[in-house]
C-alpha positions as CSV (number, residue, x, y, z in Angstrom):
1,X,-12.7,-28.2,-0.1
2,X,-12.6,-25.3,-3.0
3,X,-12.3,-23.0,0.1
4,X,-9.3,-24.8,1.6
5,X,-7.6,-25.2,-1.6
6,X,-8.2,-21.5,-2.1
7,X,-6.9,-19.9,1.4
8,X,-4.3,-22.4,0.7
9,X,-3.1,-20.6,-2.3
10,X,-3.5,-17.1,-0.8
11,X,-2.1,-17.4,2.3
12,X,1.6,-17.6,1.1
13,X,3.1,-20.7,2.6
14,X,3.6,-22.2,-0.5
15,X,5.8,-19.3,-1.7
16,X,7.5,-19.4,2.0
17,X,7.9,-22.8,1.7
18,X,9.5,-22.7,-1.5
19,X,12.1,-19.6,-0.4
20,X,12.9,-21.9,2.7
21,X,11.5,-19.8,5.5
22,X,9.2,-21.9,7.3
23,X,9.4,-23.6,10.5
24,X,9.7,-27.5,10.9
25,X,5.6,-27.9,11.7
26,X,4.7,-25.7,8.4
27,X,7.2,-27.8,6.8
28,X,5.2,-31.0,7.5
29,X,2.0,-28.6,6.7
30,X,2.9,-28.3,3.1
31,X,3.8,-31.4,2.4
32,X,1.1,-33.2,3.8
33,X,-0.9,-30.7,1.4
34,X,0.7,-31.3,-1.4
35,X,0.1,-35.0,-0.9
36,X,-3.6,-34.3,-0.4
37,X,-4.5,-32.0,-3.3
38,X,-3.4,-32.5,-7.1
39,X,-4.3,-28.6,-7.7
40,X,-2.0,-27.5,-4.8
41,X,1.0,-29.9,-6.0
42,X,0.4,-28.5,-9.8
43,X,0.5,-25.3,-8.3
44,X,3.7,-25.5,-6.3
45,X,5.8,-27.2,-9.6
46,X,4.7,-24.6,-11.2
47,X,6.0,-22.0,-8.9
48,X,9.2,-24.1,-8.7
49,X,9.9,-24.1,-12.7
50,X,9.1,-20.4,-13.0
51,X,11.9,-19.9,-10.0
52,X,13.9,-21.7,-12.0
53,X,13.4,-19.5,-14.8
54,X,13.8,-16.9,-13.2
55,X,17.2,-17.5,-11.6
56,X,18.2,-18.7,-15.2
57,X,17.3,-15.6,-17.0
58,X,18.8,-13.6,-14.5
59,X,22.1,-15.6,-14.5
60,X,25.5,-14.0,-14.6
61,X,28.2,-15.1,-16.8
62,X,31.6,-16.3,-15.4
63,X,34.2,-13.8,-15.7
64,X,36.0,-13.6,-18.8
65,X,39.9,-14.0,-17.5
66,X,38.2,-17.4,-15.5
67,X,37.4,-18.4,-19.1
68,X,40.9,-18.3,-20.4
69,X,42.6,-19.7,-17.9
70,X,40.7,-22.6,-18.1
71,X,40.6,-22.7,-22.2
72,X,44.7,-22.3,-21.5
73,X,44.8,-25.3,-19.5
74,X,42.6,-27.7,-21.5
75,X,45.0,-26.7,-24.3
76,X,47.9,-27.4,-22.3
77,X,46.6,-30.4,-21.2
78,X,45.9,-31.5,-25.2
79,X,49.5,-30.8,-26.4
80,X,52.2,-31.2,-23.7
81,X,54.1,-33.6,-24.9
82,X,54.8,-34.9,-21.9
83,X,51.4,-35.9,-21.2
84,X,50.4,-37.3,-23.7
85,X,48.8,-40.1,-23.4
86,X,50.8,-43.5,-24.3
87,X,47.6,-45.8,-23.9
88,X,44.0,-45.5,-23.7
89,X,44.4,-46.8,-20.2
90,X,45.8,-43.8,-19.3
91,X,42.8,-41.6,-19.8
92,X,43.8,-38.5,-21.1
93,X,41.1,-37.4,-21.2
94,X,40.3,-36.7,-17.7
95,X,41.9,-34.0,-17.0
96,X,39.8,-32.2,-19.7
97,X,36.9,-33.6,-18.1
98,X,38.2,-31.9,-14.7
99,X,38.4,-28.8,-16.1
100,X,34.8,-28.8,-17.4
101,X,33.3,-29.7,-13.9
102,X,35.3,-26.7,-12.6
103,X,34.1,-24.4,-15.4
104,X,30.5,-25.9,-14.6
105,X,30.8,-25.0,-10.6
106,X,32.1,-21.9,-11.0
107,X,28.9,-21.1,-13.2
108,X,26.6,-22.7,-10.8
109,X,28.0,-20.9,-7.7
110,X,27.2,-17.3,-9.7
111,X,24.2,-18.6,-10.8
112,X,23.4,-19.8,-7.0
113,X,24.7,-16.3,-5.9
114,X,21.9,-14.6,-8.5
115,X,19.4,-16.6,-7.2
116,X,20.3,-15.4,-3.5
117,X,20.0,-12.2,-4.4
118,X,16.7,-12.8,-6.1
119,X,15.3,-13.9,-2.4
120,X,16.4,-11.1,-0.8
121,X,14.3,-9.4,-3.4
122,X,11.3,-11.1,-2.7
123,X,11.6,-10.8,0.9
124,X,12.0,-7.0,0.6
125,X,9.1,-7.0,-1.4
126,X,6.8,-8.9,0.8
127,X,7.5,-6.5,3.9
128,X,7.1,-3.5,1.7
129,X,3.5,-5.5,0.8
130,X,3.1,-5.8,4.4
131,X,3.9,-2.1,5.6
132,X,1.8,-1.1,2.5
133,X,-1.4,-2.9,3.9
134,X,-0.9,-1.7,7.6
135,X,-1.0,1.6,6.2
136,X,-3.9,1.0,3.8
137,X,-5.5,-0.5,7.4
138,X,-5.0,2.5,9.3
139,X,-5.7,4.6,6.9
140,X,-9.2,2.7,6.5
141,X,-9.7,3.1,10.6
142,X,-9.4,6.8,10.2
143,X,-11.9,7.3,7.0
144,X,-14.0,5.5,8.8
145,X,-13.8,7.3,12.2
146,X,-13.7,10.8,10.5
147,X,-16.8,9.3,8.7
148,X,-18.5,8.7,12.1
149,X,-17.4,11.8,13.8
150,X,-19.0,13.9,11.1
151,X,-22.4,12.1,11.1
152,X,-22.3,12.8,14.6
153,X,-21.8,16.4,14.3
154,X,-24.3,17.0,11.9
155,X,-27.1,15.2,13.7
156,X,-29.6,17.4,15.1
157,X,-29.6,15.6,18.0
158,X,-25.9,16.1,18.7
159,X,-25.3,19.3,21.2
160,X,-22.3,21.5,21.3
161,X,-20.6,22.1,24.2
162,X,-17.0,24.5,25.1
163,X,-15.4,23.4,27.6
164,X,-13.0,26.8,28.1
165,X,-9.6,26.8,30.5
166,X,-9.9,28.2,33.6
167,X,-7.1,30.2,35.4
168,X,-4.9,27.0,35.6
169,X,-5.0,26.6,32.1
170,X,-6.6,29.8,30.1
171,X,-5.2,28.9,27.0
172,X,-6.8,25.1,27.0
173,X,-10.4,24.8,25.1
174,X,-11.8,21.5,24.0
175,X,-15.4,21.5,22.0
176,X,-17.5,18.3,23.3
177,X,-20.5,16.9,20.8
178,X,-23.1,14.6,23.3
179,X,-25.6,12.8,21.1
180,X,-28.6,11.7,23.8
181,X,-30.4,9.6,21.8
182,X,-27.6,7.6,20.4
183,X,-25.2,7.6,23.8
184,X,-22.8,9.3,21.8
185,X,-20.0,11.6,22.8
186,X,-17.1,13.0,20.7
187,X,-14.8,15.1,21.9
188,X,-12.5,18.0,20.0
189,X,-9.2,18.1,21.8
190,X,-7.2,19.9,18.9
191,X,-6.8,23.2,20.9
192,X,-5.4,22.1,24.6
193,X,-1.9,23.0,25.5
194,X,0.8,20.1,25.0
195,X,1.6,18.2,27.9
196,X,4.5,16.9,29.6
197,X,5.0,13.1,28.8
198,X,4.3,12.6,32.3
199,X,0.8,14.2,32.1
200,X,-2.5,13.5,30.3
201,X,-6.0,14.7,30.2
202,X,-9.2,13.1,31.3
203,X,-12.5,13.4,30.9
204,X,-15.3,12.9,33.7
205,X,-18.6,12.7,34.2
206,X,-20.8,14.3,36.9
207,X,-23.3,12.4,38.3
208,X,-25.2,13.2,41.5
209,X,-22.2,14.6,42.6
210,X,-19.8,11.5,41.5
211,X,-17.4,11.9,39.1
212,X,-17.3,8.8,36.9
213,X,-14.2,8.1,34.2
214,X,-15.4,9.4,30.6
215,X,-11.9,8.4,29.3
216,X,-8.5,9.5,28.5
217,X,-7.9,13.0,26.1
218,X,-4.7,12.9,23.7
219,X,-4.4,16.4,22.0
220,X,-2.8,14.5,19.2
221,X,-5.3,12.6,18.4
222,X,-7.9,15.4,17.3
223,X,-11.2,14.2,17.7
224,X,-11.8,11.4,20.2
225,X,-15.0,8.9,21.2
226,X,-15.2,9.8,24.6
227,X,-18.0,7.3,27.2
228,X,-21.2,8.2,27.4
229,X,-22.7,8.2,30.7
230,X,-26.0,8.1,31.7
231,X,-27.3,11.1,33.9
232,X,-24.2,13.1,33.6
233,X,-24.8,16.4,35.0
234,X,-21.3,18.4,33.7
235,X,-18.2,17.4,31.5
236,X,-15.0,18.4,33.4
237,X,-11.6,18.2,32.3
238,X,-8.4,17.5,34.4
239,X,-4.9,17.1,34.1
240,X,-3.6,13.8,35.5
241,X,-0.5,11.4,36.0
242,X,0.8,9.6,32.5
243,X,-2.2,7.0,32.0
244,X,-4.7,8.3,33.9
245,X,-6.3,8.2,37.5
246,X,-9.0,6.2,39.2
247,X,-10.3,9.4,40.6
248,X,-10.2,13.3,39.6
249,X,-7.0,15.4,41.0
250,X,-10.0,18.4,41.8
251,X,-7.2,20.6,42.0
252,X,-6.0,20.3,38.2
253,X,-9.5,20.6,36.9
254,X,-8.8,23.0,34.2
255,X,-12.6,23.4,32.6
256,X,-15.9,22.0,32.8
257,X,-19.2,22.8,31.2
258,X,-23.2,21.7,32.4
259,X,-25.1,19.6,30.4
């Protein structure tokens, strides 16, 4: 239960709830919870009264001419002669009161308008969170590639292998690392030509005289885990359609190198 209770209060429905962004079933979700566990309904109150405060302390004032004109009418309404009241039946005081309850919307509607404003805040800040964590994820992904990568390449066991352009593409050289004994295989692609967006590079395996998929090369991705296949004879490199092709186009192979 102390695990429930506790993704619960991490997974931000609560604070969802409470800004009104959640769907009719999460609705339901949340209250049901707060029925269920004391510590979650504490919780939410609490969240609710510092809102509150919130809004509160970051209230604005009405403006000052809206403050005289209404200070000029309750003090018309107290001496105009006219007016006055005859009886206490008449209920002078009413119109007073009127003006009060204007005073006191007027206030509330800035107050509500403040508090609007606050929510936008929080939403902005919750997608910044967001985009903040993708990037802390990807960034995480890459250490730990880059991590791998280098361990490969300074394993004894890892070989080194150019695979150098020929005539079709004498500019293009990509470095290949093939580690046996773990099935291995990264592959350098930092130094091939850009491509058209219709074009990519792919890798494939000889075997026996079969050419078997090793995967797709993108330049911009640097250094790429490439399939290892068993009994591959060569690495060749080719230049085919956007995505890839079933089979090598053998007359856009631009390099290859024995194993």
């Amino acid at each position: 239960m102390k695990q429930e209770i506790k993704d619960i209060l991490e997974s931000g429905l609560l604070e969802q709830y409470l800004l009104g962004d959640t769907t009719p079933a999460q609705d339901a979700q949340v209250q049901g919870l707060l029925k269920k566990y004391t510590i979650v309904r504490e919780h939410f109150q609490q969240m609710e009264a510092d809102f509150e405060r919130m809004g509160l302390e970051q209230a604005v004032a009405p403006p000052i001419s809206v403050r005289k004109q209404l200070m000029q009418t309750i003090n018309e309404k107290e001496t105009d002669p006219v007016s006055a009241p005859t009886s206490k039946s008449q209920k002078w005081y009413l119109p007073i009161a009127a003006t009060l309850v204007i005073l006191m919307g007027v206030t509330s509607f800035l107050v509500f308008q403040k508090l609007q404003g606050v929510q936008k805040d929080l939403k902005l800040v919750e997608e910044k969170n967001e985009q903040l964590q993708s990037s802390l994820d990807q960034m995480t992904t890459t250490l730990l590639a880059l991590e791998t990568q280098n361990k490969l390449m300074g394993d004894p066991n890892t070989q080194k292998y150019l695979l150098k352009g020929n005539d079709l593409s004498p500019d293009a050289l990509a470095v290949g690392y093939v580690n046996h004994k773990d099935r291995k295989v990264v592959l350098d692609a930092r130094q091939l030509p850009d491509l058209p967006t219709d074009q990519d590079y792919q890798l494939w395996a000889d075997v026996e005289g079969v050419m078997i998929n090793m995967g797709l090369v993108k330049k911009e991705d640097g250094f790429l885990a490439m399939n290892y296949i068993t009994g591959a004879e060569s690495m060749n490199l080719t230049i085919e359609p956007a995505g890839g092709s079933e089979h090598p186009t053998v007359s856009n192979l631009i390099a290859n190198v024995y194993l």
